[in-house]
C-alpha positions in Angstrom: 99.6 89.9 129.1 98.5 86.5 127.4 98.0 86.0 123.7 94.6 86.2 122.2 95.3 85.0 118.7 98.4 83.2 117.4 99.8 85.7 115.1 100.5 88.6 117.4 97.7 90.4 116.2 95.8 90.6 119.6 96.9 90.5 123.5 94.6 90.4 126.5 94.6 90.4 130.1 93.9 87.4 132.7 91.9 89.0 134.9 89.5 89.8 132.2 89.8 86.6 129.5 88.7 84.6 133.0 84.9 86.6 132.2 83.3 84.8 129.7 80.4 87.7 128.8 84.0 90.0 127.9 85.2 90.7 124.8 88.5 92.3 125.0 91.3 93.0 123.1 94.9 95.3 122.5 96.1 95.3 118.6 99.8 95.4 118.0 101.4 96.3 114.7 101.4 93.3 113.4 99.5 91.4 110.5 97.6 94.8 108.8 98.3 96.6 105.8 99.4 99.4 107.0 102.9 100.9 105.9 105.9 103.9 107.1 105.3 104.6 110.4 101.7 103.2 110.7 103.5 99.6 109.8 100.9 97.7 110.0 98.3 96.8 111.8 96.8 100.5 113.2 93.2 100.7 113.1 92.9 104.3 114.5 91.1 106.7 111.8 92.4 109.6 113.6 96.2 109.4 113.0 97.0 110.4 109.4 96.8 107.2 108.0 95.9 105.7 104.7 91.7 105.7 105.0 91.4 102.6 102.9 94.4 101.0 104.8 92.7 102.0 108.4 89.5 100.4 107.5 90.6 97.2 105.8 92.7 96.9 109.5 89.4 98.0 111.6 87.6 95.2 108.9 90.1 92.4 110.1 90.4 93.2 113.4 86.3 93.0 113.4 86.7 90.0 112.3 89.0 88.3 114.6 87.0 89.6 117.5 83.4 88.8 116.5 81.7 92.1 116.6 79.9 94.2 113.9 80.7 97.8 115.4 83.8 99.7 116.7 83.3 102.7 119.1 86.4 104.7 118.9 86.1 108.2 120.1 87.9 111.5 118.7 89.9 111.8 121.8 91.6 115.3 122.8 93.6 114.4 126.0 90.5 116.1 128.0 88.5 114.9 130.5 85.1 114.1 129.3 83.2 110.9 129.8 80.2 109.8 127.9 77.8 106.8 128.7 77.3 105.1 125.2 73.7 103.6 124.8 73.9 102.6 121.0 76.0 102.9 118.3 77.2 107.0 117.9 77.9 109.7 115.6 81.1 110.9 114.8 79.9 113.6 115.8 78.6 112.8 119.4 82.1 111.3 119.8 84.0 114.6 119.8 86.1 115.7 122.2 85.3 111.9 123.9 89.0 110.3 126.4 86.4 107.5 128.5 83.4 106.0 127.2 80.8 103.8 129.7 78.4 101.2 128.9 76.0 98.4 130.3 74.8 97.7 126.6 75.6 94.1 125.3 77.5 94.6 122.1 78.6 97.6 122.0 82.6 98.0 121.9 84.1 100.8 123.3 87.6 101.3 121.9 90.6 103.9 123.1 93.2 104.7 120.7 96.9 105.4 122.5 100.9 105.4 121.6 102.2 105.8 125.2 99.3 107.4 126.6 97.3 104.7 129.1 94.7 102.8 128.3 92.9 101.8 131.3 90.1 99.1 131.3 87.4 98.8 133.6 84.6 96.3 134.6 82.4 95.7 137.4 81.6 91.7 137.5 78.5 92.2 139.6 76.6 95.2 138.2 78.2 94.4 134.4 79.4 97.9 133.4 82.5 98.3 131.5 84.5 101.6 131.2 87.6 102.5 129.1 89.7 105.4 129.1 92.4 107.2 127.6 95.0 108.6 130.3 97.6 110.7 128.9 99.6 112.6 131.3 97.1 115.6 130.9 93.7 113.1 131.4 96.3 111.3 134.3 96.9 114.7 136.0 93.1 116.2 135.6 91.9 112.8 137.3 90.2 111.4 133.9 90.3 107.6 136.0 88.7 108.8 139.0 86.1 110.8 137.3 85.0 107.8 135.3 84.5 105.5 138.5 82.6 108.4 139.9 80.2 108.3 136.9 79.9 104.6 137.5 78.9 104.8 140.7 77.0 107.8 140.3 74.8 106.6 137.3 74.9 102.7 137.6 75.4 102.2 141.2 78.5 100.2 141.1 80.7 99.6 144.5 84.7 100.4 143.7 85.7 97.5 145.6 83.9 95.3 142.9 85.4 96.7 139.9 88.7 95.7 137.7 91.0 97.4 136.7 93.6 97.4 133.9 96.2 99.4 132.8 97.7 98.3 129.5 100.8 98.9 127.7 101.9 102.3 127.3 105.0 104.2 128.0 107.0 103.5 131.4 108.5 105.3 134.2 112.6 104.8 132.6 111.2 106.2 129.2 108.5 109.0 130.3 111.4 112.5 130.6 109.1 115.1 131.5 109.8 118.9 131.8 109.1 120.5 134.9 106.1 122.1 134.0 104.7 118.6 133.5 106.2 117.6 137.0 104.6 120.8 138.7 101.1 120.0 137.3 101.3 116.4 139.1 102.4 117.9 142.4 100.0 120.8 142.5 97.3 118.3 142.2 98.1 116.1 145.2 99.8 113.2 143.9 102.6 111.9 146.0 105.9 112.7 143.9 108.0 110.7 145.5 105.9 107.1 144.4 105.4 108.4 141.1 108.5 109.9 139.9 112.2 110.5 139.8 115.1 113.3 139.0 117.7 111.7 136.7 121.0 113.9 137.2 122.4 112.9 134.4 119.8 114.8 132.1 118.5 117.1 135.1 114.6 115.3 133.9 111.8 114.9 135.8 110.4 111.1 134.9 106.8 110.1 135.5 104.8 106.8 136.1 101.9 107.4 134.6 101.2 103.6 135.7 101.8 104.3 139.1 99.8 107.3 139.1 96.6 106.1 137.7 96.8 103.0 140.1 96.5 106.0 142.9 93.7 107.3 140.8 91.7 103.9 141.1 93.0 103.0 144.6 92.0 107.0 145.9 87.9 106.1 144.1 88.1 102.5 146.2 89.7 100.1 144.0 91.1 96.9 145.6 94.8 97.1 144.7 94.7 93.2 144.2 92.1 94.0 141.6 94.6 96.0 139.5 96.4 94.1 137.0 99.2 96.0 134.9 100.9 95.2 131.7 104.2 96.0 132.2 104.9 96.4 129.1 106.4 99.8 127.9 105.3 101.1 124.3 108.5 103.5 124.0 110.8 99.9 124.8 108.9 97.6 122.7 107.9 99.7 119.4 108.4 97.1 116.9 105.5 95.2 118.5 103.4 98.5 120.0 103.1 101.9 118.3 105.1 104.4 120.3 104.5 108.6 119.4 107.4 108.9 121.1 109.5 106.4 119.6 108.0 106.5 115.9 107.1 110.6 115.9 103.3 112.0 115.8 102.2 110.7 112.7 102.4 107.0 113.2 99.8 104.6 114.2 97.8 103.8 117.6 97.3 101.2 119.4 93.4 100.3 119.7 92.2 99.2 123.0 88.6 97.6 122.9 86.1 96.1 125.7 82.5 94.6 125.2 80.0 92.8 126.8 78.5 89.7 124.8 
């Protein structure tokens, strides 16, 4: 991941800073007001924070990006997509985990804390996409569902588009029960590339990374169009928020993409 401001505030991706119509961005926990567990920089209104303190953050972070609105969806680890044509109600953002546009200046945002945030953009047809993959989106096939509303409603070719998968909790960290496990294998995915059996703890682990670059290589991705962050939210909690790490009610990391 590269910097996108000098404080820490903001990371990005190369194979999306390169496009000079993109705005993107992933907030860290540093420089907001935020305090506890949403220490300090969380813009997400939907985690229990301080209101005043959540939009004085959303504010800032406006600021350092250059745009007037913030799109940021009530997510509920489901599967539904929505094409965004202007600037939405709350309401019309219920129940929302991937949002679409063409628009110009409209900025999709995806709130996680070890759930993946995967980015999406198509440099020839100029459609972006951004969704929320928990492991429930992840195993449902939220990633591949998007790309097939892309192509479906905008026309886009999957070897065209990008795709990024940004910092959220790694295979090492991710101990699933074996519910969790079942649910992955009795919807095709190949256990043995996304997951191990620790027999120390007798756990199932899953790599929710690995599994989503499937998802996008299964829809027609180019796997050299696929850049990943590497960078686990669980391991590096001071710098990302982690649910896991800091317990349900702490902050989010926001997620945004735009087109200028």
């Amino acid at each position: 991941m590269i910097h996108l401001t000098d404080n820490n505030m903001l990371m990005g991706f190369e194979s999306l800073k390169k496009f000079s119509n993109l705005i993107h961005f992933v907030t860290t926990r540093h420089g907001g007001i935020s305090n506890g567990a949403y220490n300090s920089f969380n813009c997400s209104p939907f985690s229990g924070d301080d209101e005043a303190c959540v939009k004085a953050n959303q504010e800032k972070l406006k600021e350092l990006i250059g745009v007037t609105n913030l799109i940021i969806p009530h997510q509920t680890h489901g599967t539904e997509v929505k094409i965004v044509e202007t600037i939405c109600s709350q309401q019309e953002l219920e129940g929302i985990d991937a949002l679409i546009t063409r628009e110009k200046n409209l900025c999709l945002c995806i709130s996680t804390a070890d759930c993946v945030p995967v980015f999406i953009y198509d440099p020839i047809k100029k459609v972006i996409a951004l969704i929320h993959a928990g492991w429930r989106g992840t195993v449902a096939g939220i990633t591949g569902k998007t790309i097939r509303c892309m192509v479906r409603e905008f026309g886009v070719n999957p070897e065209d588009l990008i795709g990024v998968i940004g910092p959220s909790i790694a295979l090492n960290d991710f101990e699933v029960g074996d519910e969790v496990y079942d649910s992955f294998e009795k919807n095709g995915f190949e256990m043995s590339a996304i997951s191990f059996f620790n027999e120390k703890t007798h756990k199932h682990h899953i790599d929710l990374w690995q599994a989503n670059i499937e998802l996008l290589v299964a829809c027609g991705v180019n796997k050299r169009n696929i850049e990943v962050s590497g960078i686990s939210t669980f391991q590096y909690c001071n710098d990302y928020f982690s649910a896991r790490r800091l317990g349900i009610h702490s902050g989010r990391i926001l997620s945004g993409i735009m087109l200028k």
